[in-house]
N, C-alpha and C positions, 0 to 999 in steps of 0.2 A: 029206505035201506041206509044205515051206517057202514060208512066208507072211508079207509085214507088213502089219500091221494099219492101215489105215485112217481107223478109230471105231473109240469104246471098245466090246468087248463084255461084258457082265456077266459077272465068272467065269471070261473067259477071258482076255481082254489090252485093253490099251489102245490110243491110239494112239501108231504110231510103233514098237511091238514087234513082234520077231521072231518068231516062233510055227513050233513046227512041230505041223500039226494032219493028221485023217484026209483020204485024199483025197474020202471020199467026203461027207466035212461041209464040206469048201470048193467042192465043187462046188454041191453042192444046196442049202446055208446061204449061207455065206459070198460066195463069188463072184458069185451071181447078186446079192443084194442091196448088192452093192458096197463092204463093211463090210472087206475085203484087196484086196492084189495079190499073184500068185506075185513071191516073193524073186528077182533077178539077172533079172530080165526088163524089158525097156523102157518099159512103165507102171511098174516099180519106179522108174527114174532118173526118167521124167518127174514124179512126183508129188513128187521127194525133197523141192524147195522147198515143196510145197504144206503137207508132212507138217511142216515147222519149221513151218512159218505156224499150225499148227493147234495143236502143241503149245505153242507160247507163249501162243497162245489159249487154249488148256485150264490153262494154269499158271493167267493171270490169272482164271477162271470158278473156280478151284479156289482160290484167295487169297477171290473173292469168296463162296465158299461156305462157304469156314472161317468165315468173318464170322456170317453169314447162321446157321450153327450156332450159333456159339455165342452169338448171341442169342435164337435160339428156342430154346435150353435152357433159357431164363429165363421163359420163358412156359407159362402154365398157362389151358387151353381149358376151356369148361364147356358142355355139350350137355344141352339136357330132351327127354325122352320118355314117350311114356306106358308108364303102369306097372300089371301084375298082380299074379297071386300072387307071394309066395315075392320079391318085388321083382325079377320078371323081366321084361322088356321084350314090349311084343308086338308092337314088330320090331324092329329091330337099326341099332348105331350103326356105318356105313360106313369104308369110306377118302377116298369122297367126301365125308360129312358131315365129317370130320376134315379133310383139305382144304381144304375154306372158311371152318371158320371160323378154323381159323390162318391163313389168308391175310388174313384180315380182322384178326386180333390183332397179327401180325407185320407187317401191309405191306407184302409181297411175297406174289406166285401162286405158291403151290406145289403144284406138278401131284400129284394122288392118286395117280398110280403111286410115288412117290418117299416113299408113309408104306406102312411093313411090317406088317404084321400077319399072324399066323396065323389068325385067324376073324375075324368080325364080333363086335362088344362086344354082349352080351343080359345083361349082369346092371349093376345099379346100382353108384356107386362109382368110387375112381380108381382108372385104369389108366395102366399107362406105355406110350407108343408110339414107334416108332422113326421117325424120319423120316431114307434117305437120301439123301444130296446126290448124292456120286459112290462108288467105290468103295471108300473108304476115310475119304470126309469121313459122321458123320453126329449125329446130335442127337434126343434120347430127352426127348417132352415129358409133361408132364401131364395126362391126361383127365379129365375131372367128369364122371361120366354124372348126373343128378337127374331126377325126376320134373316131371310138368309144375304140380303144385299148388305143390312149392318152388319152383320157378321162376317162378312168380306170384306166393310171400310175399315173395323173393329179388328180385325185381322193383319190388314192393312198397313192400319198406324201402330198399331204391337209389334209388326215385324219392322217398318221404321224405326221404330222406338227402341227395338234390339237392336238394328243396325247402330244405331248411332250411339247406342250405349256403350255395344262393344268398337267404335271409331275410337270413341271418346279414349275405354281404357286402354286401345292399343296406345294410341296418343300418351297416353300417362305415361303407360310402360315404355315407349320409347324415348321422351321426355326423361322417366328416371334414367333410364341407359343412357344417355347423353348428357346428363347432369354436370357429370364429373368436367368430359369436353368442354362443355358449356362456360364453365365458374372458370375452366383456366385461361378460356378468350377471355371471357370477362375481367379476371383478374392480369392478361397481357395486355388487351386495351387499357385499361385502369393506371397500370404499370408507363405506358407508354405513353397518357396522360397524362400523369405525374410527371414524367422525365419531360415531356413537351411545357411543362407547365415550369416546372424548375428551371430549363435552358435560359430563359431570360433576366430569372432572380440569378443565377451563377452570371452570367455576365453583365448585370451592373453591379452584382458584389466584388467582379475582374477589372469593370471600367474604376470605380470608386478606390479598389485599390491602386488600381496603375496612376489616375490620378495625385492621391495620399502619396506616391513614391516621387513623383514627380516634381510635386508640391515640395516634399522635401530634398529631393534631388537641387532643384529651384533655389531655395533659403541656405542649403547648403553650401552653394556655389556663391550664394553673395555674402554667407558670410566669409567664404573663405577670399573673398574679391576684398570683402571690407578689412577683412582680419590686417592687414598690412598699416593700412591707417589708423585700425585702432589701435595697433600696438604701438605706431609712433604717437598719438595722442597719450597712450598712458606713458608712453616712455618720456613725452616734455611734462608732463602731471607729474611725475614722480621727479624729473630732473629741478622744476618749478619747486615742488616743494623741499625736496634736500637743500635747493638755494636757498629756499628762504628758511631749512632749519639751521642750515648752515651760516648766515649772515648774522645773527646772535650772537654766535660763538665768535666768529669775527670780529665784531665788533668790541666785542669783551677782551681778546687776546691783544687788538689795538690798543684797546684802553690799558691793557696789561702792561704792554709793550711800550706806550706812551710814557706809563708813569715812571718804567723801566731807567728810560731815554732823561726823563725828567728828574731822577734821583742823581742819576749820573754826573750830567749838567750840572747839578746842583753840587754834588762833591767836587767834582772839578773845578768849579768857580772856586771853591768855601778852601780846597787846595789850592789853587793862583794865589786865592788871598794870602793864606797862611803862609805860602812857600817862603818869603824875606824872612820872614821871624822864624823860621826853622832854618832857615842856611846860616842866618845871626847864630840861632841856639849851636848850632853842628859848629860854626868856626870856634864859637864861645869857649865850646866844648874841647873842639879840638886843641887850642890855644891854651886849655888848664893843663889836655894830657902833656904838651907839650914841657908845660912851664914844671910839672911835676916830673917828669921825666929827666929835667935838667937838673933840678934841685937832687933828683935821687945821684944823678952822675959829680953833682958837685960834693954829696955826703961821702962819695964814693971814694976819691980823691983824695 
């Protein structure tokens, strides 16, 4: 019998396909559970619309299961149970156990029928399980089967391990809250460091001045001790030398003065000399006026 499929069937078609199957599996499977209709027949055309609507719907479920795959590829489940001999279980790890808890790791329900298995898991240890989406989308995750005593130390060190994770960030976080505090000790120590470290550079830069003043205080005082004496040293230096600009000129005004003395001397001699023959000349003289004086009183007469 020619048939289109409806719903997907595992194995056999999807939907939307054409099938040709036994008549006696579409009667007693197929048809009564509504999963076909016979091909060229009038539930065939009436559904045709229904059958697009279903298959675009099945693209996008099938977009969103590729997804869905390949994130639980990535994920790895861990199951405890109790354990005996030989590390064998004394009962066994489901499809249902596998189930919940990757629904719980992934974030999404993923129904037990949809993980493959051939038996139930009884021995410790990973195993790899298949989990299908559709017929052709599917995703093979990791099992941890462990005992229930690791699963208590496993427990154990996880809840350590949070402890001290969140120790740590309180730590930080109070660390940042105190930062501020922190930097401004550090920067008053720092501070008061400096000024500890400076105190003895300022005072040999007070000794070396008070010295420097002193020093000059010191030089000042002898020169002004000495200033007395120098100033009579430059006073016979300067007195020493006007004598001796002085005795040039001296010496020349003498000679001036000499020659002065000496011209003198000399006309007064050269006068002593002359003087007879000048009082001769003067009577001589006087003895003509005389004689002419008489001769005028005798013309006179």
């Amino acid at each position: 019998m020619k048939v289109i499929f409806i719903e997907d069937v595992p194995n056999v078609a999807r939907v939307g396909q054409t099938r040709v199957v036994a008549d006696g599996y579409a009667r007693n499977y197929l048809l009564p559970r509504k999963l076909v209709v016979v091909a060229n027949s009038q539930a065939a055309v009436a559904i045709e619309s229904q059958l697009k609507k279903k298959i675009k719907q099945r693209e996008l479920e099938e977009a969103e299961m590729a997804a869905l795959a390949e994130k639980i590829s990535e994920v790895e489940i861990t199951l405890k149970a109790r354990v005996g001999e030989s590390e064998r279980l004394y009962g066994s790890v489901t499809t249902a156990d596998i189930a919940e808890e990757l629904s719980k790791s992934a974030g999404y329900e993923v129904d037990k029928k949809k993980i493959e298995m051939a038996e139930p898991i009884r021995q410790l240890g990973t195993h790899d399980v298949t989990v299908r989406f559709t017929h052709d989308i599917t995703a093979v995750i990791k099992v941890n089967v462990i005992s229930d005593e690791v699963a208590e130390e496993k427990l154990e060190k996880a809840e350590k391990k949070e402890k001290k994770t969140k120790t740590k960030t309180k730590k930080k976080a109070k660390a940042k809250a105190e930062e501020p505090e922190a930097k401004a000790k550090v920067e008053e120590v720092e501070t008061k460091v400096a000024a500890a470290e400076e105190k003895p550079k300022k005072a040999k830069k007070a000794e070396k001045k008070s010295k420097a003043k002193s020093t000059k205080k010191k030089k000042a005082a002898e020169a002004r001790a000495e200033e007395p004496e120098a100033r009579a040293e430059e006073d016979e230096v300067e007195t020493k030398v006007a004598v001796a600009e002085e005795k040039p000129e001296k010496a020349e005004k003498a000679k001036k003065k000499e020659k002065k003395t000496k011209a003198k001397t000399k006309k007064k001699a050269k006068a002593r000399v002359e003087e007879p023959e000048a009082e001769a000349k003067v009577e001589e003289v006087e003895t003509k006026v005389e004689e002419a004086e008489e001769k005028e009183k005798e013309s006179g007469e």
